[in-house]
Every structure is written in C-alpha cells, then in structure tokens.
Steps between C-alpha positions, in 0.01 A plus 500: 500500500517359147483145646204598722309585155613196320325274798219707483461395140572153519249485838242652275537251205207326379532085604627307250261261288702218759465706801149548469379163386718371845242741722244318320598173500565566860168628588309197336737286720440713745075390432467169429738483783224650731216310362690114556628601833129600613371223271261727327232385271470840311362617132665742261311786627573431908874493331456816325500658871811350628676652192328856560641443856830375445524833175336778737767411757794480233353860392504612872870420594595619172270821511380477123186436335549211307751207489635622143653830711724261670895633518780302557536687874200341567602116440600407819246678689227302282647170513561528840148561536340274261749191729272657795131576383218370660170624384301691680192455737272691271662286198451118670139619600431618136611155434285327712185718421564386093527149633171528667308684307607192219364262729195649482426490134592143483 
C-alpha cells in the first residue's frame, strides 16, 4: 500500500528542468527532421503548424492542456511519440495553402 502511494507521487512529479528540455530538444529534432527528409522549403509561420501538431499530439497522449502539465509518468509515452509523429493531413495542407497563398503575393 504505502509503496503504491509513493509511485503515485513520484509518477505525478513535475519533469525536471533536464527532462523537459530533452522532450523539447527531441521534438525540434523530431521537425527539422521532417522538413529535410521531405526537403521542405517552409517559412516560420508554415513551421509554427508543425509545432502546434507535433504539441496538440504530445497534449493528446498525455491528456493535459499544455506541455508545462507534463509528469514524469508521461515521459516515455511522449518520447515515444514525438520518435513517431508525422503531421497530419489537415497540418501538410495548411502548409501548402501558406506556401501558395505566398506565391501569390510575390
């Protein structure tokens, strides 16, 4: 019983400062990783998505609200997920609208 409660406590421990600049280190990697393998000729604002897409799924394995709310039970889940994201369809064709509508002013 008592050691049930004391990894309950330690599962609900804030990250620590290291732990939490690794998940985002990680999901950076996990970015610019995407955008060389695809060879993508993006701006800071078509990047802006892929890190709205890569946090709202972080936030959705996790089930918080923000990446600050991480706990350490969540670690593996979110690195395991962050090795494994791919954006999704309505992300890449955000993307691509931004892309074109730049075209279109130049």
């Amino acid at each position: 019983e008592l050691d049930k409660r004391v990894e309950k406590l330690e599962d609900n421990q804030t990250l620590s400062p290291g732990e939490y600049n690794y998940i985002s280190k990680r999901v950076g990697q996990s970015i610019n990783g995407f955008i060389k393998d695809r060879g993508l000729q993006i701006e800071s604002d078509q990047r802006k998505l892929l890190y709205k897409d890569i946090n709202r799924g972080i936030n959705e394995v996790s089930n918080i609200k923000t990446r600050s709310q991480l706990r350490k039970q969540h670690f593996d889940i979110v690195t395991e997920f962050i090795d494994n994201w791919n954006p999704s369809t309505a992300t890449m064709m955000s993307i691509r609208q931004k892309g074109l509508e730049k075209m279109k002013l130049i």
